[in-house]
C-alpha positions in Angstrom: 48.8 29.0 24.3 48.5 31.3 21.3 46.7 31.0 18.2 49.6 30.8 16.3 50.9 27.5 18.3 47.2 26.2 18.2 47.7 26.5 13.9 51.1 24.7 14.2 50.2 22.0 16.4 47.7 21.2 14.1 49.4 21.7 10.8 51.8 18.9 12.1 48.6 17.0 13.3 47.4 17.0 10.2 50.5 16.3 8.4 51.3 13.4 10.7 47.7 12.0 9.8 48.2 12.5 6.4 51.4 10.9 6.3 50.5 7.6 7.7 47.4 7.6 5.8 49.8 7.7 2.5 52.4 5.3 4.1 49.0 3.3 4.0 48.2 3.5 0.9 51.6 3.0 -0.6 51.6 -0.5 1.7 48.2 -1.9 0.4 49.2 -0.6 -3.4 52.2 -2.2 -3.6 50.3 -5.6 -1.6 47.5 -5.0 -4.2 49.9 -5.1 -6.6 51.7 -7.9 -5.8 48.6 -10.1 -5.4 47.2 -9.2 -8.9 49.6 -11.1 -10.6 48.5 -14.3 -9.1 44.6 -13.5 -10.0 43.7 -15.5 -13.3 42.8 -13.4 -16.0 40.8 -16.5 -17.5 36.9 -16.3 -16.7 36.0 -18.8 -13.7 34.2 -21.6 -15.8 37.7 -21.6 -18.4 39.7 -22.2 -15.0 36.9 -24.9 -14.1 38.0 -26.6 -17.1 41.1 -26.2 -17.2 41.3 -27.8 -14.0 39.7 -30.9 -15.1 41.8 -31.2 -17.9 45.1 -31.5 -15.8 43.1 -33.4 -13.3 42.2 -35.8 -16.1 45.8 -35.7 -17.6 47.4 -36.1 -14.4 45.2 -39.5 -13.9 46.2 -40.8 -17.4 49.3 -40.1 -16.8 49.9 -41.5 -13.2 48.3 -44.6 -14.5 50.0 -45.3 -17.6 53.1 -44.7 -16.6 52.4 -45.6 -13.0 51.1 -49.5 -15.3 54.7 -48.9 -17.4 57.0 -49.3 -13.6 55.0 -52.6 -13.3 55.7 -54.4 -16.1 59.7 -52.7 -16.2 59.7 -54.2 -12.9 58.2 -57.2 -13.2 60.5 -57.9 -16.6 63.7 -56.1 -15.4 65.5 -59.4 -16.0 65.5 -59.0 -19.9 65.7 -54.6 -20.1 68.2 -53.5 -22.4 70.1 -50.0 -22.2 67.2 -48.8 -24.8 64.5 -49.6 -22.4 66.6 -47.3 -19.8 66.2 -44.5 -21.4 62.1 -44.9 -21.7 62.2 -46.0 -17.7 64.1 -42.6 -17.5 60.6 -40.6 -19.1 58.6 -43.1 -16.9 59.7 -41.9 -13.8 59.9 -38.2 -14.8 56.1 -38.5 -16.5 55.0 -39.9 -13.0 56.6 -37.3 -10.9 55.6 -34.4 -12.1 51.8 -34.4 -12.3 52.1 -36.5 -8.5 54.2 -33.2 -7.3 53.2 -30.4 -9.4 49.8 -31.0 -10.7 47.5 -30.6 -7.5 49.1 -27.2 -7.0 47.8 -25.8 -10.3 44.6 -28.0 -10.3 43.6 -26.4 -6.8 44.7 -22.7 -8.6 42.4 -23.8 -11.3 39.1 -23.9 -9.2 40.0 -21.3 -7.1 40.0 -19.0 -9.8 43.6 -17.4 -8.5 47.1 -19.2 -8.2 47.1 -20.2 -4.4 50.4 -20.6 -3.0 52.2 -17.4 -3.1 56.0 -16.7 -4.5 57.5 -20.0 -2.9 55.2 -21.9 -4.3 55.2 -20.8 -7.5 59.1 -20.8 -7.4 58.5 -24.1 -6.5 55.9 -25.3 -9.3 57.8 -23.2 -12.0 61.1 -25.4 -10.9 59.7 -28.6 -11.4 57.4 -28.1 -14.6 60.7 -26.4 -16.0 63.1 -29.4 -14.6 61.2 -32.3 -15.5 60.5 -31.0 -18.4 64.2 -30.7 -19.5 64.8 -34.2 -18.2 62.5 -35.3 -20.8 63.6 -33.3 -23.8 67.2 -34.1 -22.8 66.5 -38.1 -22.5 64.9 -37.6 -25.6 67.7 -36.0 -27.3 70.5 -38.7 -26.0 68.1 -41.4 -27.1 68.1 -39.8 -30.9 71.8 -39.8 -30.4 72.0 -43.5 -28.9 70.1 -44.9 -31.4 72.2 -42.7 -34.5 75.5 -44.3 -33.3 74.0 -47.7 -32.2 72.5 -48.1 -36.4 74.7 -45.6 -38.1 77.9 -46.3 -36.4 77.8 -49.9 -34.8 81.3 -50.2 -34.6 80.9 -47.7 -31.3 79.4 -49.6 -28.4 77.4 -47.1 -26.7 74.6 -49.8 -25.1 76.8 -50.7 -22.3 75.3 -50.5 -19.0 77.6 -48.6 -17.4 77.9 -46.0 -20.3 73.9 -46.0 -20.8 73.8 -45.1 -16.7 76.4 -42.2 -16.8 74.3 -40.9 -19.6 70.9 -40.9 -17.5 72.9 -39.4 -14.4 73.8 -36.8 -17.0 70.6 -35.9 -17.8 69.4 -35.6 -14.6 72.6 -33.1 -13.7 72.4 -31.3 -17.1 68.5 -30.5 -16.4 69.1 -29.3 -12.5 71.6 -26.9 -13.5 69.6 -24.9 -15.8 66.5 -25.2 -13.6 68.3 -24.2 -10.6 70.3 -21.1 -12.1 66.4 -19.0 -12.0 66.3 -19.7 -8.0 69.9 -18.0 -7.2 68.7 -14.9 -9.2 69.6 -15.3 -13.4 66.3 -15.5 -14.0 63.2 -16.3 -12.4 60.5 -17.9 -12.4 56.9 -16.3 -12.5 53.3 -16.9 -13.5 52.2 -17.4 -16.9 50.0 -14.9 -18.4 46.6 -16.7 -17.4 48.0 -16.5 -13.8 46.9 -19.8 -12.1 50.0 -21.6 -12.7 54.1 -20.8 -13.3 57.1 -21.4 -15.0 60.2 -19.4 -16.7 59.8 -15.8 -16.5 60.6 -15.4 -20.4 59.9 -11.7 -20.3 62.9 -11.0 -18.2 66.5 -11.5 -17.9 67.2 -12.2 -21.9 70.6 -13.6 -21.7 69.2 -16.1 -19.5 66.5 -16.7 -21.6 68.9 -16.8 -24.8 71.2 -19.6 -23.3 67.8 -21.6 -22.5 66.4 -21.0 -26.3 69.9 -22.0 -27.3 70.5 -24.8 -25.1 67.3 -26.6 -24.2 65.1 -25.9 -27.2 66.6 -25.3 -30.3 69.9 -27.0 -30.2 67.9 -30.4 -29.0 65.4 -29.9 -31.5 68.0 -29.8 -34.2 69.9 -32.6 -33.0 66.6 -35.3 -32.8 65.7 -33.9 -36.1 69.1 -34.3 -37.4 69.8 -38.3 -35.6 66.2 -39.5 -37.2 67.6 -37.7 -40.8 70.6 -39.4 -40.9 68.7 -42.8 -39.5 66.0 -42.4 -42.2 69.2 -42.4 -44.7 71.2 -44.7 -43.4 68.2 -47.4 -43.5 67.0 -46.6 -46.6 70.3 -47.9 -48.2 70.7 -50.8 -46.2 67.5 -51.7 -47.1 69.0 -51.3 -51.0 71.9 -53.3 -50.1 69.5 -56.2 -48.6 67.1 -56.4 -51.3 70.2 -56.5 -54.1 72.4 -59.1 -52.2 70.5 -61.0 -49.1 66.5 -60.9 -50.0 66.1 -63.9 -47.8 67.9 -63.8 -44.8 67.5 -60.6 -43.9 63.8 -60.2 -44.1 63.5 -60.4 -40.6 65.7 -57.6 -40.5 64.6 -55.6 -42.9 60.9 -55.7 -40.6 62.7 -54.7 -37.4 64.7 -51.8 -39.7 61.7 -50.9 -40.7 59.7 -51.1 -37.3 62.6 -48.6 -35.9 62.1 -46.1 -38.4 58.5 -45.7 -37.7 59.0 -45.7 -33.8 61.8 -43.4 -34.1 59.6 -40.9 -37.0 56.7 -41.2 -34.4 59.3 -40.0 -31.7 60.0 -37.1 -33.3 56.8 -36.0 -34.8 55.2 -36.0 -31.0 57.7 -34.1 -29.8 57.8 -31.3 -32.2 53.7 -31.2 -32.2 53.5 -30.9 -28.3 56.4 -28.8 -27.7 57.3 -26.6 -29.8 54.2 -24.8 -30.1 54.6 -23.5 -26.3 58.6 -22.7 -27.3 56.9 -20.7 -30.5 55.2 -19.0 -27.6 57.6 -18.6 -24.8 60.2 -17.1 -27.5 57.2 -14.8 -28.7 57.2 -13.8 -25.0 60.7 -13.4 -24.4 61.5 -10.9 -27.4 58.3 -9.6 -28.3 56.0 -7.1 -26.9 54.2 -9.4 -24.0 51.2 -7.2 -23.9 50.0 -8.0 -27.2 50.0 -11.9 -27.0 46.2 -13.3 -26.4 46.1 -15.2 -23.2 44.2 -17.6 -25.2 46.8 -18.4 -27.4 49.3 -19.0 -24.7 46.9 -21.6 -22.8 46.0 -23.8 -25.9 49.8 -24.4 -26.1 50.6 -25.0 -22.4 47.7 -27.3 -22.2 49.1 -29.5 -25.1 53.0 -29.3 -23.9 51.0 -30.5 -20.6 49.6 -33.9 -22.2 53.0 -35.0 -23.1 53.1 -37.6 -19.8 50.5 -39.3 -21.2 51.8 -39.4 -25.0 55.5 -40.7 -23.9 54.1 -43.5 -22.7 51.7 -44.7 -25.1 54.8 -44.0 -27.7 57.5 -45.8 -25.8 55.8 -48.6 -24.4 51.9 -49.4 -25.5 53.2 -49.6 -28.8 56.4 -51.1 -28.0 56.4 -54.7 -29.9 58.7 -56.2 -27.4 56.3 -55.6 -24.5 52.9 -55.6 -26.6 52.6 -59.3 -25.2 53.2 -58.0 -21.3 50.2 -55.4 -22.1 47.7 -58.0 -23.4 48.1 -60.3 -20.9 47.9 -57.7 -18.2 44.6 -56.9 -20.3 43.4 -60.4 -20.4 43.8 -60.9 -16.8 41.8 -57.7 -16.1 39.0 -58.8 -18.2 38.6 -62.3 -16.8 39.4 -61.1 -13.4 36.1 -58.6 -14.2 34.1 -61.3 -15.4 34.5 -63.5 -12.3 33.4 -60.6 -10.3 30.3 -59.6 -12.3 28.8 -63.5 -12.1 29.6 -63.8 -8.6 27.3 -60.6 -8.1 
């Protein structure tokens, strides 16, 4: 063998070797890489809390509305369309954090989201669905309860009309939650990186037709229903004090007793949700890098306690079962007292 083959068996040696050393590299950068995004960019003892927050939320909210399905159930004889519509938010409050919630919860004290791309496909498509089943029964309720004061000549509290409505919601929300999964859109972690949802940063006509369509455009029709509501009783209530003082007093009370539900209804949802749309749009058409992470958590965390509002709204301080939720109280307490003397 000559010198000359000696050099170019080992030029290709080496280039071999060097090669598969940068194939190598290139694999673990690009793994690196993909398993940075799920690291959270929080320090440990903000994920610790964090963690028991949505552990404490998801308990509220798993027995509130887990208390709500007993007493719809045990009074299902006397619902009316109306209380539908709340048993609607029930079940979607009580899903979510019994599905979703461990999965970010465990991210939480782990410090790093901890189930990989399917699962965070998976989280991101329920937070974003239920979600939208809310806001959307939310928004038919505001319309519901326009037509059903403002326009009582249309009977929209039929049974059959008031379930087509909740199947529509249901369809209406799987359709825009679905469409990230076949590839318009995605879904992604948030900033923080221990839990997921949209990815707002990508795919902008996606993102458009979701600002349009399941933020903006409900907003301005709840806001718009309770308007017109707020109007419409305020001269009815003219018209009652001028000719019927008397007999419609009682009412005037339950006129008045509406209004206030339906002003509290829209002031919670506005203050829970549309700080976290204020920072989802921020996300979609500004510059991403610039928004703090801990302005984006603040506003996830309060869109998060929203399954534990809907129900103290809708039902706690719901006159019509106020009577099922003290003597459910009552019961507790005496049953508590027996317990403590026989110890």
């Amino acid at each position: 063998m000559t010198t000359s083959d000696l050099a170019l068996r080992l030029d290709s040696s080496l280039l071999l070797v060097l090669e598969t050393s940068s194939q190598a590299i290139v694999r673990t950068t690009t793994r690196s890489t993909g398993e940075d995004k799920f690291i959270s960019k929080l320090e440990q003892w903000e994920d610790s809390i964090i963690g028991a927050y949505l552990f404490i939320i998801g308990l509220l909210a798993v027995g509130l509305n887990g208390f709500a399905l007993y007493i719809f159930y045990r009074k299902r004889s006397i619902l009316t369309s109306n209380d539908y519509y709340i048993l609607n938010l029930v079940v979607s409050d009580i899903i979510l954090p019994c599905v979703a919630y461990p999965l970010s919860i465990t991210s939480a004290f782990q410090h790093v989201w901890a189930f990989g791309n399917y699962g965070c496909t998976f989280y991101g498509f329920l937070g974003f669905y239920f979600g939208l089943v809310s806001i959307t029964t939310l928004t038919t309720m505001s319309i519901v309860r326009y037509i059903h004061i403002c326009k009582p000549h249309i009977d929209i509290l039929k049974m059959e009309t008031t379930r087509l409505i909740i199947v529509g919601t249901y369809v209406y929300s799987f359709i825009w939650a679905i469409i990230p999964v076949t590839g318009w859109g995605g879904y992604s972690v948030e900033p923080h990186g221990i839990s997921c949802t949209l990815q707002w940063h990508n795919n902008q006509s996606y993102i458009t037709l979701v600002a349009i369509f399941c933020i903006f455009l409900p907003s301005s029709i709840i806001v718009s229903c309770y308007g017109l509501i707020v109007k419409q009783y305020r001269q009815m209530k003219c018209r009652i004090r001028k000719w019927q003082p008397r007999s419609a007093k009682k009412t005037r009370a339950q006129k008045n007793y509406m209004i206030k539900m339906t002003f509290t209804m829209c002031c919670v949802f506005l203050t829970v949700w549309m700080p976290y749309a204020v920072v989802s749009m921020w996300t979609a058409y500004g510059r991403v890098s610039i928004i703090p992470i801990r302005l984006v958590v603040p506003s996830l965390l309060l869109a998060k306690c929203s399954i534990v509002i809907n129900p103290i709204v809708y039902f706690i301080l719901n006159k019509r079962f106020q009577p099922f939720f003290l003597e459910f109280a009552n019961t507790f307490n005496k049953t508590s007292s027996v317990q403590v003397s026989v110890h």
